[in-house]
N, C-alpha and C positions, 0 to 999 in steps of 0.2 A: 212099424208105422213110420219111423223116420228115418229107415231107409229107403222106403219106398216114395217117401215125401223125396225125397234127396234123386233119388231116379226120377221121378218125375222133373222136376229143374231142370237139372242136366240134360234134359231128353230137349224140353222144352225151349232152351236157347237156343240151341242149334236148328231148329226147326226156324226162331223165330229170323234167326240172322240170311239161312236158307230164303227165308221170305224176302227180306230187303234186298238181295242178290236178285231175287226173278225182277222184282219191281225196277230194280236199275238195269234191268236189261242183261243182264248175269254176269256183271261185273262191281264187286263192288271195291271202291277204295279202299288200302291197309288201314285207313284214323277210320273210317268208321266202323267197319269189322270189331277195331282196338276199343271204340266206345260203347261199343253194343255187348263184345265179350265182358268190359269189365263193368259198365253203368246203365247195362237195360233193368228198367224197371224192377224187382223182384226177382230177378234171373240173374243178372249180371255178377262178376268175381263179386265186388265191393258192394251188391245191393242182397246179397245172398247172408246166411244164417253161419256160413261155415266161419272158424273163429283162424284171421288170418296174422295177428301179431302174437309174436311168442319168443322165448329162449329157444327151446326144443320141441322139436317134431312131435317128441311124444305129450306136449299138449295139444293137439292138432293145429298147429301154427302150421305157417310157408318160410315167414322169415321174419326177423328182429329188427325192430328198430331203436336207434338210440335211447332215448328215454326208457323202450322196453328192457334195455339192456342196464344201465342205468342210470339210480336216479340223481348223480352228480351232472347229467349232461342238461337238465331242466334247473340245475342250480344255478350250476356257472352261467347258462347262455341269460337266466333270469337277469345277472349282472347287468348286460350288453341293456337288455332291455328294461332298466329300469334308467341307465344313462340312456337312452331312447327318447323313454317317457318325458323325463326331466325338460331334454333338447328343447323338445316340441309343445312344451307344456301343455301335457293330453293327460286322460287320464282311465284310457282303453286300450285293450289290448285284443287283436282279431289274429284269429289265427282258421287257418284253411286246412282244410283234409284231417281234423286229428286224427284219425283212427282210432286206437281205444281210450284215448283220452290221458293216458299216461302223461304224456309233455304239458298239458293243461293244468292235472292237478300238480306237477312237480312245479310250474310257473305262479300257481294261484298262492301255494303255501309260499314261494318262496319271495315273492311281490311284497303279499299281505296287503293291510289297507289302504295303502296309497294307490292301489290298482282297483279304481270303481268296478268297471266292467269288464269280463273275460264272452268276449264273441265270436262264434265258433260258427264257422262257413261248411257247411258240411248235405253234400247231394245226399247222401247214403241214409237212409231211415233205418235201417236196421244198422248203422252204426250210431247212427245219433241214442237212438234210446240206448245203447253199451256204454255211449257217453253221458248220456243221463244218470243214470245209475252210480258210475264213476265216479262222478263228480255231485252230486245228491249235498254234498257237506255244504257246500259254498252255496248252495240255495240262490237266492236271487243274482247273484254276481255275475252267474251265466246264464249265460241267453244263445239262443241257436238260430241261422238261419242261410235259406238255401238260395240265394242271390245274392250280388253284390249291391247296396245301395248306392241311392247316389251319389253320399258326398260318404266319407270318414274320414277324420280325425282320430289321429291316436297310433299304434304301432304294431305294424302287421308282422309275423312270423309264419312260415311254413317248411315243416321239414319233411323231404321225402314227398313231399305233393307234385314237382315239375315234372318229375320222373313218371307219372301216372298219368298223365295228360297224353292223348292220342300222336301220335307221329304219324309224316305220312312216308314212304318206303320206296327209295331210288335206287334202280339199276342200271348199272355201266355194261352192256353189252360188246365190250372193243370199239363201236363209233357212237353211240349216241346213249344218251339218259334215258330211260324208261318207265314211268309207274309204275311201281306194285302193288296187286290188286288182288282181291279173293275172288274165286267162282265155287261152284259146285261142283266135287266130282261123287256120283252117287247120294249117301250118307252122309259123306265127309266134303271135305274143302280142299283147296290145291292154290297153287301158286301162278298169277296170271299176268302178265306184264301187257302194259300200252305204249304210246307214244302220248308223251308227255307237253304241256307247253310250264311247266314247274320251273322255276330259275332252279339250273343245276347246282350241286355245292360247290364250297371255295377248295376243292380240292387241289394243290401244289403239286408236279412231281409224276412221271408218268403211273398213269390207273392201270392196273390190273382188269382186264378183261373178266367180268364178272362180279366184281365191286358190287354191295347192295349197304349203301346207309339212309342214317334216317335225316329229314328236316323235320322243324319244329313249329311250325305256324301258329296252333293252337298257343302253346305256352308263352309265343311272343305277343300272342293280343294279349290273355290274361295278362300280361305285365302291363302292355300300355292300356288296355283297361283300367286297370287299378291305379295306375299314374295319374289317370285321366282323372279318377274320382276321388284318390289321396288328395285332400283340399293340405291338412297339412300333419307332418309326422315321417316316422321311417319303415323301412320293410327288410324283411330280413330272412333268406331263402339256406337251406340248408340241402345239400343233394351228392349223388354223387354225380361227375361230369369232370368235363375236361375245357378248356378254352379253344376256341376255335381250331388253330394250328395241331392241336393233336386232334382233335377228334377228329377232323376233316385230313388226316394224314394216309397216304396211298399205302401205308403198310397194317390200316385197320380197313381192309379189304372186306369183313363180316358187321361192319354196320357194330352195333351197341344191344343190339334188341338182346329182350331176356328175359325166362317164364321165370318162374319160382311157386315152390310146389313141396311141402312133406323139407321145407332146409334143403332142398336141392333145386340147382340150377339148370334150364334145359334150352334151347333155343328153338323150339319147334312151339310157334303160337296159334298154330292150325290144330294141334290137338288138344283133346280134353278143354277144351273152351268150356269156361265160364268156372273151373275147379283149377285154375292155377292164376298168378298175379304176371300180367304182361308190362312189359317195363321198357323205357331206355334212357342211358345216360344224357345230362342236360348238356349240351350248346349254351356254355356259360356267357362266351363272346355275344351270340344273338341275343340273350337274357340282356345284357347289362347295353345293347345299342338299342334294344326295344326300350328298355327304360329312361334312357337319355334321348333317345326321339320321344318320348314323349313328355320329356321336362323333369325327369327325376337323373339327382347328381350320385354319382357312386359313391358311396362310402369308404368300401377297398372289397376284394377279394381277396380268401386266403384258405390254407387249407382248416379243416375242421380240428386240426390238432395244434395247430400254432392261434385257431382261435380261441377255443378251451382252454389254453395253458396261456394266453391273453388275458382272460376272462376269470384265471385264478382257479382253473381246476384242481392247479396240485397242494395248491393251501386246504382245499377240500377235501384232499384223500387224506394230509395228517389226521391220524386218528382214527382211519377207517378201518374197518375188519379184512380181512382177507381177501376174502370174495367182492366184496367191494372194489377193494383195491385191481383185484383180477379183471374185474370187467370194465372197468372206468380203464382200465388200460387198452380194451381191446377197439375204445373208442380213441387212442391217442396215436397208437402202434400203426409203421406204416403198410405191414403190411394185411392188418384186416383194416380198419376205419378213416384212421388217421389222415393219410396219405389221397383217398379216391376219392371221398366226401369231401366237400368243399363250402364255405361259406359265401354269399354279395351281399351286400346293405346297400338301400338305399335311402335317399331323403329327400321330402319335399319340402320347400318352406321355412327348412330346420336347420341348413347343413351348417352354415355359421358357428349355429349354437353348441354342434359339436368342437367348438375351438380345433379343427382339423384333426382331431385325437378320438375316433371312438374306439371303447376299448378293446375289441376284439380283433382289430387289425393293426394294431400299436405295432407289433414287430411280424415280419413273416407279410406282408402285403403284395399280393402280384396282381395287382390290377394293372401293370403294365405290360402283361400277357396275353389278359385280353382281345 
Protein backbone atom coordinates (compact mmCIF):
# COMPACT_ATOMS: atom_id res chain seq x y z
CA UNK A 1 0.00 0.00 0.00
CA UNK A 2 2.60 2.53 0.56
CA UNK A 3 4.34 1.91 -2.22
CA UNK A 4 1.74 2.35 -4.33
CA UNK A 5 0.72 5.43 -2.27
CA UNK A 6 4.37 6.49 -3.15
CA UNK A 7 3.80 5.92 -7.07
CA UNK A 8 1.04 7.52 -7.15
CA UNK A 9 2.82 11.14 -5.90
CA UNK A 10 5.51 10.78 -7.95
CA UNK A 11 3.31 10.03 -10.96
CA UNK A 12 1.13 12.91 -9.72
CA UNK A 13 3.72 15.88 -9.72
CA UNK A 14 4.84 15.48 -12.75
CA UNK A 15 1.62 15.46 -14.35
CA UNK A 16 0.76 18.50 -12.24
CA UNK A 17 3.98 20.60 -13.19
CA UNK A 18 3.30 19.24 -17.08
CA UNK A 19 -0.05 21.27 -16.41
CA UNK A 20 1.48 24.71 -15.37
CA UNK A 21 3.82 24.27 -18.69
CA UNK A 22 0.73 24.07 -21.09
CA UNK A 23 -1.11 26.94 -19.13
CA UNK A 24 2.12 29.17 -19.66
CA UNK A 25 2.23 28.53 -23.08
CA UNK A 26 4.88 25.58 -22.80
CA UNK A 27 7.37 27.36 -21.31
CA UNK A 28 7.74 27.40 -17.93
CA UNK A 29 10.53 29.39 -15.76
CA UNK A 30 13.43 27.34 -13.78
CA UNK A 31 11.99 29.25 -9.84
CA UNK A 32 8.96 27.93 -10.57
CA UNK A 33 9.49 24.46 -11.83
CA UNK A 34 12.13 24.77 -8.54
CA UNK A 35 8.87 25.71 -6.30
CA UNK A 36 6.35 23.25 -7.58
CA UNK A 37 9.12 20.26 -7.55
CA UNK A 38 9.92 20.96 -4.03
CA UNK A 39 6.58 23.04 -2.44
CA UNK A 40 3.32 21.86 -4.31
CA UNK A 41 0.88 21.10 -2.08
CA UNK A 42 1.20 17.32 -0.88
CA UNK A 43 3.43 16.37 -3.86
CA UNK A 44 6.18 18.49 -3.56
CA UNK A 45 10.05 17.22 -2.28
CA UNK A 46 9.44 19.12 1.23
CA UNK A 47 5.38 18.75 1.30
CA UNK A 48 5.91 14.90 0.85
CA UNK A 49 6.02 12.03 3.59
CA UNK A 50 9.53 10.90 2.46
CA UNK A 51 11.99 11.47 5.64
CA UNK A 52 14.66 13.84 4.15
CA UNK A 53 17.17 14.67 7.20
CA UNK A 54 19.48 12.16 8.42
CA UNK A 55 23.31 10.90 9.09
CA UNK A 56 22.96 8.01 6.65
CA UNK A 57 21.23 6.91 3.68
CA UNK A 58 20.36 3.81 5.28
CA UNK A 59 17.84 5.74 7.28
CA UNK A 60 16.06 7.00 4.11
CA UNK A 61 17.63 10.49 4.51
CA UNK A 62 19.09 12.75 1.24
CA UNK A 63 21.36 14.54 3.38
CA UNK A 64 22.46 15.97 7.03
CA UNK A 65 22.14 18.92 8.39
CA UNK A 66 24.12 20.47 11.10
CA UNK A 67 22.11 20.18 14.14
CA UNK A 68 21.40 16.59 12.61
CA UNK A 69 24.84 16.00 12.74
CA UNK A 70 25.34 17.55 16.02
CA UNK A 71 23.96 18.51 18.79
CA UNK A 72 26.97 20.98 19.98
CA UNK A 73 26.15 23.12 16.76
CA UNK A 74 22.44 24.20 18.51
CA UNK A 75 24.57 24.78 21.74
CA UNK A 76 27.16 27.02 20.66
CA UNK A 77 25.06 29.04 17.91
CA UNK A 78 22.45 29.15 21.15
CA UNK A 79 25.44 31.44 22.66
CA UNK A 80 25.28 34.10 19.65
CA UNK A 81 21.63 34.03 20.35
CA UNK A 82 21.09 34.59 23.62
CA UNK A 83 23.73 37.66 23.32
CA UNK A 84 20.94 38.59 20.49
CA UNK A 85 18.32 38.28 22.76
CA UNK A 86 19.87 40.31 25.42
CA UNK A 87 20.97 43.16 22.58
CA UNK A 88 17.39 43.79 21.65
CA UNK A 89 15.78 43.12 24.85
CA UNK A 90 13.26 40.47 23.17
CA UNK A 91 12.22 37.61 24.47
CA UNK A 92 11.47 35.29 21.14
CA UNK A 93 12.99 33.41 19.07
CA UNK A 94 11.71 32.68 15.14
CA UNK A 95 13.34 30.55 13.34
CA UNK A 96 12.32 29.58 9.43
CA UNK A 97 12.34 26.19 7.63
CA UNK A 98 13.28 23.90 10.60
CA UNK A 99 13.02 20.76 9.10
CA UNK A 100 12.90 18.15 11.63
CA UNK A 101 13.19 20.26 14.30
CA UNK A 102 16.52 19.18 15.74
CA UNK A 103 18.17 22.97 15.82
CA UNK A 104 14.84 23.90 17.81
CA UNK A 105 14.90 21.51 20.52
CA UNK A 106 19.00 21.80 20.83
CA UNK A 107 18.09 25.94 21.09
CA UNK A 108 15.05 25.50 23.35
CA UNK A 109 17.05 23.32 25.99
CA UNK A 110 19.89 25.29 25.73
CA UNK A 111 18.09 28.95 26.03
CA UNK A 112 15.83 27.61 28.93
CA UNK A 113 13.64 30.23 30.54
CA UNK A 114 14.66 33.36 29.69
CA UNK A 115 13.47 32.38 25.99
CA UNK A 116 9.49 32.88 26.14
CA UNK A 117 8.72 31.99 22.78
CA UNK A 118 10.20 29.52 20.15
CA UNK A 119 8.25 30.48 16.48
CA UNK A 120 8.64 28.36 13.86
CA UNK A 121 7.86 29.73 10.11
CA UNK A 122 7.36 26.53 8.46
CA UNK A 123 5.10 26.07 4.74
CA UNK A 124 5.47 22.18 4.87
CA UNK A 125 2.57 20.38 7.01
CA UNK A 126 3.93 17.28 6.93
CA UNK A 127 6.94 18.69 8.31
CA UNK A 128 5.37 20.67 10.92
CA UNK A 129 3.49 17.87 12.71
CA UNK A 130 7.50 15.88 12.52
CA UNK A 131 8.01 19.04 14.38
CA UNK A 132 5.30 18.83 16.65
CA UNK A 133 5.96 15.61 17.89
CA UNK A 134 9.76 16.68 18.21
CA UNK A 135 9.31 19.15 20.31
CA UNK A 136 5.92 17.99 22.22
CA UNK A 137 8.26 18.63 25.76
CA UNK A 138 8.22 22.30 25.57
CA UNK A 139 4.52 22.35 25.07
CA UNK A 140 3.19 25.95 24.93
CA UNK A 141 6.71 27.72 24.23
CA UNK A 142 6.20 26.75 20.62
CA UNK A 143 4.01 27.99 18.31
CA UNK A 144 3.88 27.36 14.55
CA UNK A 145 2.98 29.48 11.64
CA UNK A 146 2.94 29.68 7.89
CA UNK A 147 3.31 33.50 7.15
CA UNK A 148 5.39 36.25 8.01
CA UNK A 149 3.55 38.69 10.40
CA UNK A 150 3.53 42.07 10.46
CA UNK A 151 5.58 43.27 12.81
CA UNK A 152 8.27 40.89 15.12
CA UNK A 153 10.41 41.55 17.69
CA UNK A 154 12.90 39.33 18.92
CA UNK A 155 15.65 37.03 17.05
CA UNK A 156 15.34 35.33 13.89
CA UNK A 157 17.60 32.34 12.91
CA UNK A 158 17.61 30.14 9.72
CA UNK A 159 19.94 27.38 8.78
CA UNK A 160 20.05 25.83 5.47
CA UNK A 161 16.65 27.74 4.38
CA UNK A 162 18.20 30.35 1.48
CA UNK A 163 19.63 27.64 -0.21
CA UNK A 164 15.78 26.08 -0.81
CA UNK A 165 14.33 29.14 -2.08
CA UNK A 166 13.64 29.00 -5.85
CA UNK A 167 16.57 30.56 -8.17
CA UNK A 168 16.00 31.60 -11.54
CA UNK A 169 18.73 30.09 -14.33
CA UNK A 170 20.94 32.18 -16.77
CA UNK A 171 22.72 31.21 -19.90
CA UNK A 172 25.61 32.73 -21.66
CA UNK A 173 25.28 31.62 -25.03
CA UNK A 174 28.89 33.51 -26.45
CA UNK A 175 26.66 36.97 -26.98
CA UNK A 176 23.91 37.40 -24.99
CA UNK A 177 22.09 36.02 -21.50
CA UNK A 178 19.42 33.76 -21.82
CA UNK A 179 16.60 32.31 -19.54
CA UNK A 180 16.32 29.04 -18.56
CA UNK A 181 13.29 27.48 -18.65
CA UNK A 182 11.30 23.97 -18.66
CA UNK A 183 9.09 22.59 -21.40
CA UNK A 184 7.72 19.26 -22.10
CA UNK A 185 9.48 16.67 -23.95
CA UNK A 186 6.93 13.54 -23.94
CA UNK A 187 6.73 12.28 -20.28
CA UNK A 188 9.65 14.02 -19.21
CA UNK A 189 10.92 17.59 -19.26
CA UNK A 190 13.95 19.28 -21.09
CA UNK A 191 15.88 22.32 -21.11
CA UNK A 192 14.63 25.50 -22.91
CA UNK A 193 16.29 28.71 -23.12
CA UNK A 194 14.53 32.50 -24.02
CA UNK A 195 15.62 35.92 -24.39
CA UNK A 196 15.83 37.46 -21.29
CA UNK A 197 15.16 41.18 -20.10
CA UNK A 198 16.79 39.73 -16.36
CA UNK A 199 19.81 42.06 -15.28
CA UNK A 200 22.56 39.82 -16.28
CA UNK A 201 25.17 38.82 -13.28
CA UNK A 202 28.15 40.68 -12.04
CA UNK A 203 30.21 38.45 -13.85
CA UNK A 204 34.25 39.92 -14.19
CA UNK A 205 36.61 38.32 -16.59
CA UNK A 206 36.01 36.86 -20.14
CA UNK A 207 32.51 34.13 -20.00
CA UNK A 208 32.90 30.90 -21.37
CA UNK A 209 30.42 30.32 -23.92
CA UNK A 210 27.94 28.30 -22.23
CA UNK A 211 27.98 29.63 -18.76
CA UNK A 212 24.64 28.67 -16.99
CA UNK A 213 24.37 30.32 -13.10
CA UNK A 214 21.71 31.15 -10.97
CA UNK A 215 20.27 34.81 -9.53
CA UNK A 216 18.38 35.03 -6.47
CA UNK A 217 15.33 37.21 -6.40
CA UNK A 218 13.28 35.17 -4.26
CA UNK A 219 15.74 35.04 -1.39
CA UNK A 220 16.63 38.77 -1.64
CA UNK A 221 12.91 39.93 -1.11
CA UNK A 222 12.58 37.46 1.81
CA UNK A 223 15.39 39.42 3.41
CA UNK A 224 14.08 42.79 2.84
CA UNK A 225 10.78 41.57 3.63
CA UNK A 226 11.74 40.58 6.98
CA UNK A 227 13.66 43.93 7.30
CA UNK A 228 10.72 45.52 6.54
CA UNK A 229 8.69 43.73 9.45
CA UNK A 230 11.83 43.27 11.90
CA UNK A 231 10.46 46.27 14.11
CA UNK A 232 13.31 45.41 16.31
CA UNK A 233 15.98 42.43 17.09
CA UNK A 234 18.64 40.36 14.92
CA UNK A 235 18.70 37.64 12.22
CA UNK A 236 20.94 35.17 11.70
CA UNK A 237 21.29 33.13 8.34
CA UNK A 238 23.49 29.89 8.31
CA UNK A 239 24.25 28.42 4.59
CA UNK A 240 26.46 27.32 2.27
CA UNK A 241 27.45 30.08 -0.38
CA UNK A 242 30.15 32.09 -1.42
CA UNK A 243 30.35 36.29 -1.74
CA UNK A 244 29.70 37.66 -4.75
CA UNK A 245 33.31 37.70 -6.47
CA UNK A 246 33.47 33.90 -6.28
CA UNK A 247 30.27 32.94 -6.96
CA UNK A 248 29.86 35.14 -10.01
CA UNK A 249 33.56 33.96 -11.06
CA UNK A 250 34.11 32.89 -15.00
CA UNK A 251 35.69 29.86 -13.89
CA UNK A 252 32.32 28.47 -12.15
CA UNK A 253 31.03 28.06 -15.59
CA UNK A 254 28.16 25.14 -14.09
CA UNK A 255 26.25 27.59 -11.99
CA UNK A 256 25.84 26.07 -8.09
CA UNK A 257 22.59 24.12 -8.67
CA UNK A 258 22.29 20.74 -6.97
CA UNK A 259 19.94 17.67 -6.33
CA UNK A 260 20.50 15.41 -3.30
CA UNK A 261 19.12 12.11 -3.09
CA UNK A 262 20.02 8.56 -1.00
CA UNK A 263 23.64 11.08 0.37
CA UNK A 264 24.47 11.53 -3.16
CA UNK A 265 24.88 14.55 -5.21
CA UNK A 266 23.59 14.93 -8.86
CA UNK A 267 22.91 17.86 -11.05
CA UNK A 268 20.19 16.81 -13.26
CA UNK A 269 16.86 18.70 -11.51
CA UNK A 270 14.67 17.54 -14.46
CA UNK A 271 14.69 14.15 -13.24
CA UNK A 272 12.95 12.25 -10.61
CA UNK A 273 11.22 15.50 -9.60
CA UNK A 274 9.56 15.78 -6.37
CA UNK A 275 11.97 12.41 -4.84
CA UNK A 276 15.23 14.44 -4.63
CA UNK A 277 16.03 17.92 -2.64
CA UNK A 278 17.05 20.82 -5.37
CA UNK A 279 19.29 23.40 -4.12
CA UNK A 280 21.76 26.24 -4.82
CA UNK A 281 24.57 28.11 -3.12
CA UNK A 282 23.63 31.56 -1.52
CA UNK A 283 24.78 35.00 -3.26
CA UNK A 284 25.91 36.05 0.21
CA UNK A 285 26.97 39.72 -1.40
CA UNK A 286 23.06 40.13 -2.56
CA UNK A 287 21.92 38.72 0.99
CA UNK A 288 23.61 41.21 2.89
CA UNK A 289 22.81 44.52 0.21
CA UNK A 290 19.13 43.21 0.25
CA UNK A 291 19.34 43.66 3.91
CA UNK A 292 21.08 47.06 4.14
CA UNK A 293 18.64 48.43 1.30
CA UNK A 294 16.19 47.78 3.33
CA UNK A 295 17.55 49.22 6.81
CA UNK A 296 19.09 46.28 8.58
CA UNK A 297 23.10 46.78 9.62
CA UNK A 298 25.44 43.69 9.19
CA UNK A 299 26.73 42.35 11.95
CA UNK A 300 29.74 40.57 10.12
CA UNK A 301 30.13 37.49 7.90
CA UNK A 302 32.24 34.72 8.57
CA UNK A 303 32.77 31.27 8.11
CA UNK A 304 30.67 28.57 10.05
CA UNK A 305 33.92 27.29 11.64
CA UNK A 306 35.51 30.48 12.88
CA UNK A 307 31.84 31.07 14.12
CA UNK A 308 31.39 27.97 16.33
CA UNK A 309 34.91 28.08 17.64
CA UNK A 310 33.69 32.08 18.21
CA UNK A 311 30.78 30.91 19.89
CA UNK A 312 32.83 28.42 22.21
CA UNK A 313 32.45 25.18 20.37
CA UNK A 314 35.54 23.68 21.54
CA UNK A 315 34.92 24.43 25.42
CA UNK A 316 31.99 22.17 24.54
CA UNK A 317 33.73 19.24 22.98
CA UNK A 318 35.93 18.97 26.45
CA UNK A 319 34.57 16.02 27.84
CA UNK A 320 32.71 14.87 24.90
CA UNK A 321 32.70 11.13 23.88
CA UNK A 322 34.30 10.22 20.76
CA UNK A 323 31.74 10.22 18.35
CA UNK A 324 30.89 13.52 19.53
CA UNK A 325 33.90 14.65 19.15
CA UNK A 326 33.98 13.16 15.46
CA UNK A 327 31.27 14.85 14.28
CA UNK A 328 31.23 18.32 15.80
CA UNK A 329 34.52 18.19 13.92
CA UNK A 330 33.08 17.48 10.70
CA UNK A 331 31.07 20.81 11.22
CA UNK A 332 34.45 22.80 11.96
CA UNK A 333 36.99 20.88 9.25
CA UNK A 334 37.38 22.70 6.00
CA UNK A 335 36.98 20.40 4.05
CA UNK A 336 33.39 19.05 4.69
CA UNK A 337 31.55 22.00 6.71
CA UNK A 338 33.81 24.39 8.13
CA UNK A 339 35.15 26.16 5.31
CA UNK A 340 31.55 26.24 2.58
CA UNK A 341 29.03 27.14 5.16
CA UNK A 342 29.08 30.44 6.16
CA UNK A 343 27.39 32.57 8.76
CA UNK A 344 25.63 36.91 8.19
CA UNK A 345 23.84 38.63 11.17
CA UNK A 346 22.01 41.11 11.12
CA UNK A 347 20.27 44.02 13.21
CA UNK A 348 17.57 46.27 13.48
CA UNK A 349 17.22 48.74 16.22
CA UNK A 350 19.77 46.83 18.24
CA UNK A 351 23.27 47.14 16.66
CA UNK A 352 24.72 49.56 19.42
CA UNK A 353 23.65 47.34 21.91
CA UNK A 354 25.96 44.81 20.49
CA UNK A 355 29.02 47.22 21.71
CA UNK A 356 30.41 46.41 18.03
CA UNK A 357 31.28 42.85 19.45
CA UNK A 358 28.75 40.06 18.66
CA UNK A 359 30.22 36.94 19.58
CA UNK A 360 30.26 34.92 16.76
CA UNK A 361 32.26 37.22 14.39
CA UNK A 362 34.74 38.51 17.19
CA UNK A 363 37.84 36.96 15.21
CA UNK A 364 37.56 35.51 11.39
CA UNK A 365 35.10 38.37 10.08
CA UNK A 366 35.03 38.98 6.22
CA UNK A 367 32.38 41.24 5.73
CA UNK A 368 34.70 43.07 3.71
CA UNK A 369 34.36 40.54 1.01
CA UNK A 370 31.15 41.16 0.47
Amino acid sequence: MQAFESASVSAALPRLIHAAIARDGGWLPFDRFMALALYAPGLGYYASHSRQFGTLPQSGSDFVTAPELSPLFGRALARQLAQALQASDTRELWEFGAGSGALAGQLLDALGAPLERYTIVELSGTLRERQRERLAQHGERVRWVDALPDAIAGVVVGNEVLDAMPVQLLHFDGARWLERGVVTDGDAFAWSDRPTALTPPPFEGPLVPGTVTEIHPQAEAFIATLAERLTRGAAFFIDYGFPRAEYYHPQRSGGTLMCHRAHRADTDPLADVGAKDITAHVDFSGIALAGQDAGLDVLGYTTQAHFLINCGVMELLEGADLKTRANAQKLLTEHEMGELFKVIGFAKGCGAAFNDAPIGFTHGDRTHTL
